[in-house]
C-alpha positions as CSV (number, residue, x, y, z in Angstrom):
1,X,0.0,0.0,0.0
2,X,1.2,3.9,-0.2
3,X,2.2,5.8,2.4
4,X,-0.1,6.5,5.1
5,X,-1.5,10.2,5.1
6,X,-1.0,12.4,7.7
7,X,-3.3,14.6,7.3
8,X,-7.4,14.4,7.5
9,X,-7.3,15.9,3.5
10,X,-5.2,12.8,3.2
11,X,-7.4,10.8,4.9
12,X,-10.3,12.0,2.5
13,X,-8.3,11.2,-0.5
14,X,-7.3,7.6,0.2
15,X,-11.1,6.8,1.9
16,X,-14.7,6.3,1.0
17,X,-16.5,8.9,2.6
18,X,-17.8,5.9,5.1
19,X,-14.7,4.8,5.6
20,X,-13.4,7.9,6.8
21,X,-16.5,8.5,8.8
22,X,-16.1,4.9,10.4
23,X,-12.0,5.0,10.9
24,X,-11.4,8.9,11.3
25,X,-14.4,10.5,12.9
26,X,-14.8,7.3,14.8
27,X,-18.4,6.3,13.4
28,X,-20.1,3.3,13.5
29,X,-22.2,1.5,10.9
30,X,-25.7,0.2,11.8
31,X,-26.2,-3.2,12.9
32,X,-26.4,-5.8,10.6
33,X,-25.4,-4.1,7.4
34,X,-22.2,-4.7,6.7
35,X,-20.0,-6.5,4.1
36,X,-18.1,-9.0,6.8
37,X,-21.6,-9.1,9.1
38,X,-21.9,-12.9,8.2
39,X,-19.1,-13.4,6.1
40,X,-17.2,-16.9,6.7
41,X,-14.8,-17.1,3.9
42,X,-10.9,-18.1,5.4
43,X,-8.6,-15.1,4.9
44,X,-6.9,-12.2,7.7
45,X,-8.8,-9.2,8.0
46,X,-6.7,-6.1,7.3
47,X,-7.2,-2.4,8.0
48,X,-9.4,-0.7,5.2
49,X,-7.2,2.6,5.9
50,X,-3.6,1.4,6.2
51,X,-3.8,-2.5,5.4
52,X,-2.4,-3.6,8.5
53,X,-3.5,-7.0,9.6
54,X,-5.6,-7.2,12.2
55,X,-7.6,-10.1,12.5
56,X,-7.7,-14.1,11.4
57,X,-10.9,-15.8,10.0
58,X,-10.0,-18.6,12.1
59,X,-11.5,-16.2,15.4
60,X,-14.1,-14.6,13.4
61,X,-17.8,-15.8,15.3
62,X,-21.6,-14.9,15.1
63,X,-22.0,-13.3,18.6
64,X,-25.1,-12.5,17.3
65,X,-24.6,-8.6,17.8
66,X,-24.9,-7.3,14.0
67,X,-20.9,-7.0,13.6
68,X,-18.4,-9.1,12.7
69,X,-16.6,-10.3,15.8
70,X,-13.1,-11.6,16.7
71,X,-12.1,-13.4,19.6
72,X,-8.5,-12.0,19.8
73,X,-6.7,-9.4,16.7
74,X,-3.6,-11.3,14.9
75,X,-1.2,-10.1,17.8
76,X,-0.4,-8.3,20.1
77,X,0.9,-5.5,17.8
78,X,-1.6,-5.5,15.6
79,X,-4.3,-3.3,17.6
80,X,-4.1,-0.9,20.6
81,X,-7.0,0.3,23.1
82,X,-8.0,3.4,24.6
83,X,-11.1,4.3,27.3
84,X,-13.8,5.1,25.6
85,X,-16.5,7.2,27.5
86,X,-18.9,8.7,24.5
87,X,-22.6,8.8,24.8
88,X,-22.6,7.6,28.5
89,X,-21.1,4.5,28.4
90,X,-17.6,3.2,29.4
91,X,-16.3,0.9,26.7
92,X,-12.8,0.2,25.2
93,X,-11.9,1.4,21.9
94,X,-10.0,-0.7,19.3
95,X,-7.6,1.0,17.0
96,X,-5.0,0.3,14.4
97,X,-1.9,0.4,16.0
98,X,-0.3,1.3,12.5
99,X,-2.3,4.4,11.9
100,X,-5.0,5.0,14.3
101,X,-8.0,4.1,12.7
102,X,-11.4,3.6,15.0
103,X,-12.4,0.2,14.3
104,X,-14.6,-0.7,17.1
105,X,-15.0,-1.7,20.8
106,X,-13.7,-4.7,22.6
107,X,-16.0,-6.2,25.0
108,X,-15.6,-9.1,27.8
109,X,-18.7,-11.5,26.7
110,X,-17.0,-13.5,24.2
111,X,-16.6,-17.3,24.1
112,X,-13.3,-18.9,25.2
113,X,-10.6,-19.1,25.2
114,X,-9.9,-15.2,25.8
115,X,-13.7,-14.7,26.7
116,X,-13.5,-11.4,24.4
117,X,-15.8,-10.0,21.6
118,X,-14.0,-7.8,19.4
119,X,-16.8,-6.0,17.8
120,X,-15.7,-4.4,14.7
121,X,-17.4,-2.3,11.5
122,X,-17.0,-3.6,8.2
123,X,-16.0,-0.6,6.9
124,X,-13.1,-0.4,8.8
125,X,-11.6,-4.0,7.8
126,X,-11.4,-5.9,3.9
127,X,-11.0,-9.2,4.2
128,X,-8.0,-10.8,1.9
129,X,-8.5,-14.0,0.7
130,X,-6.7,-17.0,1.7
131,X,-4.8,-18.5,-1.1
132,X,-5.5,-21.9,-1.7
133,X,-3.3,-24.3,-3.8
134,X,-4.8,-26.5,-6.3
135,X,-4.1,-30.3,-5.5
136,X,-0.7,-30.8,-7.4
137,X,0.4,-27.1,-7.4
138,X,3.5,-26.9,-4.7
């Protein structure tokens, strides 16, 4: 990918308007609407701003919520947290570590084994494919 912009002009350039709504004005989409909602194709979920990877099919679940959810981000690295105390409520925010794109709450209902939900918009992630060889190919 190019360089990550600096500036929100930048930003606007590089994004659809929802995606910089959802990863630079910290939006979020309605329930149930978007692209990943119910999506189960194999693949790693990457940041729709930067392309960092963020997230593995592999702990992608239906929590049943309206977004797609993750039981734990690639690693470590690959997402930070801040407090989050908007509209009355005290959640966690889930950012990009790479450029500090919104891309939704973390929440302690999940299943096991980390008992987390990481609730994310669609619009913040696209999903890249897994490749799969054809039987023969090596």
């Amino acid at each position: 990918m190019e360089k990550t912009p600096k500036t929100p002009d930048g930003w606007k350039k590089r994004l659809t308007p929802e995606e910089y709504r959802i990863l630079r004005e910290k939006g979020t989409e309605r329930p149930f609407t978007g692209e990943y909602c119910h999506t189960k194709s194999p693949g790693t979920y990457v940041c729709a701003g930067c392309g960092n990877e963020l997230f593995s099919s592999e702990t992608k679940y239906d929590s049943g919520s309206g977004w797609p959810s993750f039981w734990r981000p690639l690693s470590a690295e690959s997402v930070a947290t801040e407090e989050d105390d908007k509209y009355g409520m005290h959640r966690t925010e889930v950012l990009c570590r790479t450029c500090g794109g919104h891309l939704g709450h973390v929440f302690d209902d999940g299943p096991q084994p980390t008992g987390q939900r990481y609730c994310m918009n669609s619009v913040a992630l696209k999903l890249v494919p897994e490749e799969k060889t054809r039987s023969g190919d090596e």
